[in-house]
N, C-alpha and C positions, 0 to 999 in steps of 0.2 A: 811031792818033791822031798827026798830023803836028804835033809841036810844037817842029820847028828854026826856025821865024822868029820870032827874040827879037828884043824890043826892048830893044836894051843897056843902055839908062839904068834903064829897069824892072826887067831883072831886075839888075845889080849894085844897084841900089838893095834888091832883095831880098836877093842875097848879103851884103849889110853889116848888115842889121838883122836878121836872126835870127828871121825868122818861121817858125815849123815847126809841122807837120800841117799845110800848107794844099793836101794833094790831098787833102781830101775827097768832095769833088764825083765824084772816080774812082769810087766807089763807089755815090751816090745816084741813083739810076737806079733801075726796074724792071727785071725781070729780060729777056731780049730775046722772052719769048714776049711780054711785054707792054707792050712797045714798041717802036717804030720804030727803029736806028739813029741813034746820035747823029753831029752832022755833026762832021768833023774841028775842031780848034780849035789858036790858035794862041797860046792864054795860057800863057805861062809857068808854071813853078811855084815856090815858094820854093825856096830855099838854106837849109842851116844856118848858124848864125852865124859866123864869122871867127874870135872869141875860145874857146876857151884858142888864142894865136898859135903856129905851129908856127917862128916865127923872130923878134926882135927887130929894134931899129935905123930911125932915122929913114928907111935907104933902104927899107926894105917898109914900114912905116907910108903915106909918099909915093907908092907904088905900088901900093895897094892903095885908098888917098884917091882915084886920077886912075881907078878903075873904074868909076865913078859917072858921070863927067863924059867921059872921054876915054877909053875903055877900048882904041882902036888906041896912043895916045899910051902908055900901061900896058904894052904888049903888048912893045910898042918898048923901053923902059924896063927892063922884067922880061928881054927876048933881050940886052941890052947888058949888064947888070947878070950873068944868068946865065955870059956869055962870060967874063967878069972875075972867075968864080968864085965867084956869091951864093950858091951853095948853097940852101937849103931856102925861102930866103925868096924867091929867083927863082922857082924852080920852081913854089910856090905861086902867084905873085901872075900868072904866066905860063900858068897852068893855070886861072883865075879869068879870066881877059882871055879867053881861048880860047873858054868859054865863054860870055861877055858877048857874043863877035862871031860867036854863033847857031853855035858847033863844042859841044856838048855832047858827043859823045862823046869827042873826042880829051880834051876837057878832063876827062873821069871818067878816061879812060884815066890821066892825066896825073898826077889827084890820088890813085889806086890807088898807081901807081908810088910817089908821093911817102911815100903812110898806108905803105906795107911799108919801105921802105929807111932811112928818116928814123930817128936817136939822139933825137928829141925827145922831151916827155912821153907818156906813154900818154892821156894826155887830151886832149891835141892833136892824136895821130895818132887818136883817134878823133875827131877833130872835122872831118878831112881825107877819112876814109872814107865820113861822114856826107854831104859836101858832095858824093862821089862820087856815092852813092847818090843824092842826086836830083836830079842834073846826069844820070843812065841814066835817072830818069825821065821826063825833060823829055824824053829820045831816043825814049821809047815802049820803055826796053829794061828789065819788070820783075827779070825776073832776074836779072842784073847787082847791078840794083839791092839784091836780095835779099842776094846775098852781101856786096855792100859793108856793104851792113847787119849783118851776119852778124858783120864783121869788124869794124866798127865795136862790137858789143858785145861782144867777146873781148877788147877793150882796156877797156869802161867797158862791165861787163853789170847797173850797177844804176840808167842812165841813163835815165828815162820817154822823155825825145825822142828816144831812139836808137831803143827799142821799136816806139813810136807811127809812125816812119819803117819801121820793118822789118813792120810791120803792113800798111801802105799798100802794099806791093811784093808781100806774099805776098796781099791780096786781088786786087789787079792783074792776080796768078797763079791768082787764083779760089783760090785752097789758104785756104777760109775758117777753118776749124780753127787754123790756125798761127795765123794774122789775132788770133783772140778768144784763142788761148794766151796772145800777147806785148799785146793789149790788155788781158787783166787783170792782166800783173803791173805793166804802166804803171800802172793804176789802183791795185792795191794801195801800188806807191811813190810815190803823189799822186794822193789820191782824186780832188783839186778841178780835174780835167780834164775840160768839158763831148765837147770834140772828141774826145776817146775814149772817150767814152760814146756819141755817135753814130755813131762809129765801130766801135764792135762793135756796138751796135744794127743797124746796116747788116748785119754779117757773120753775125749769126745771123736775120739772114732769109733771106739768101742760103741761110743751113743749113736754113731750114724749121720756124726757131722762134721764131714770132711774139711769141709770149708775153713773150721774153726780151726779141724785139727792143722790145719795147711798154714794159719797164720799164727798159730804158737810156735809149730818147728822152724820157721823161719824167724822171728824174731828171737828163738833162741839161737841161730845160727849166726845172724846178725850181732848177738853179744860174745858169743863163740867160736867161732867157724870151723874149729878141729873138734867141738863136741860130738862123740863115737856115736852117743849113745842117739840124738838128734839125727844125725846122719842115717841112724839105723830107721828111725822112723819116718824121715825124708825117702825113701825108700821103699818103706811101706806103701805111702802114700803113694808114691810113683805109680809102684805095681798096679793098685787101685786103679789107677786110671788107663791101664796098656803099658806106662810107657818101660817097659823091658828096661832099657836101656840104660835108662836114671837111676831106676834101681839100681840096675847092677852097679853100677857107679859109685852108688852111698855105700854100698855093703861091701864093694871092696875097699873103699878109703873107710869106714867104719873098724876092720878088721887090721889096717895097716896102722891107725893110729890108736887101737885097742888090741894087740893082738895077744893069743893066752886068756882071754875075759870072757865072762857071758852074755857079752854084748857081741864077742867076735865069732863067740860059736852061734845066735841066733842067725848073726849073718851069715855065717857058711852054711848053716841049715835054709835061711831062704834062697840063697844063693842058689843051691843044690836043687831044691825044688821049681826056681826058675830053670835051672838047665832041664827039669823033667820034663818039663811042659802039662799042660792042664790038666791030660792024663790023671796026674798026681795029686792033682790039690781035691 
């Protein structure tokens, strides 16, 4: 999956707001007997959030503000600041830029470096390892990613978003077991997460167990009812069993209440493969 052509403003605007689990879509697919190749994509993915701050001070606040807007202007900012000795707070905001201008890996490399070396909190440097891990995803590199993950919960192991991120990296690895390990103790330390409920739903089909998968997407439906991404894999499951119909169903209210997303292009691509009929798959 080629996904180094960022567009900067999108994704710092991601890295500042804190959206996480949004590679779901990584997973909602059929499995590749029964489907085509999905075509490369070049949507970003989230970032974890910024805060807990791994450094203070109105000059990284202002330089992590101009990510958004000017992220060469930041980049600049954070190498002239870093020269003058900014410490943790260059390095970061510098490794954040890096990545805003479509370098994902150096910039995991970058905030790796920073999560091990840094005297800051433990809640911070796992907030640095976290931003690692899916800066490697956005590279296509799950493993990586894995271990950032890894490492990020040896600093904060009773954090659900750290989980939920370390879930996404080891189905990525196909290692679906691990996936539904660190997705139910997500869910035990906060039940009220739809997205990892479809998120294991996802990983125990991949295992061969439908059943399971059948009663996660519905109680995430049940906490949700417009979630796309659920709907997408209510769907799945349908197919699964003949019923044409259901599917189509989920994937076109999937695609009406996601539309323009990766979650609305899997459904127009199963969708499509339904109209081919078996032929196809």
């Amino acid at each position: 999956m080629n996904l180094r052509t960022l567009i900067a403003g999108a994704l710092t605007l991601l890295l500042l707001t804190g959206i996480a689990g949004g590679a779901w879509w990584l997973w909602l697919a059929p499995e590749p007997a029964e489907t085509e190749a999905a075509a490369p994509t070049d949507e970003p993915l989230p970032i974890p959030p910024v805060p807990p701050r791994i450094a203070q001070g109105d000059e990284y606040e202002h330089c992590l503000a101009m990510l958004v807007s000017d992220p060469e202007g930041a980049q600049a900012q954070a190498e002239t600041w870093q020269t003058a000795g900014g410490g943790d707070g260059a390095e970061h905001c510098l490794a954040l830029a890096r990545i805003a201008l479509g370098d994902p890996e150096e910039g995991a490399g970058m905030l790796e470096k920073l999560g091990a070396g840094s005297h800051s909190s433990a809640a911070a440097r796992a907030a640095v390892y976290r931003q690692a891990a899916q800066a490697w995803l956005m590279n296509a590199d799950a493993a990586h990613a894995y271990s950032a993950g890894t490492r990020a919960l040896a600093l904060s192991p009773d954090d659900p978003d750290l989980l939920i991120d370390r879930a996404i990296a080891a189905g990525s690895l196909e290692h679906w077991q691990d996936a539904v390990d660190d997705l139910t103790r997500a869910l035990e330390l906060d039940p009220n997460r739809p997205e990892a409920m479809v998120l294991r739903g996802s990983a125990w089909r991949h295992l061969g167990h439908d059943e399971l998968a059948q009663d996660d997407v519905d109680r995430a439906l049940e906490a949700a009812p417009e979630n796309a991404e659920a709907l997408l894999e209510r769907g799945i499951l349908r197919q699964r069993r003949a019923d044409a119909p259901g599917a189509r169903e989920d994937w076109e209210k999937a695609i009406s209440l996601a539309p323009d997303s990766p979650t609305a292009d899997l459904a127009e691509q199963n969708l499509a493969l339904l109209e081919a009929g078996p032929e196809r798959k």
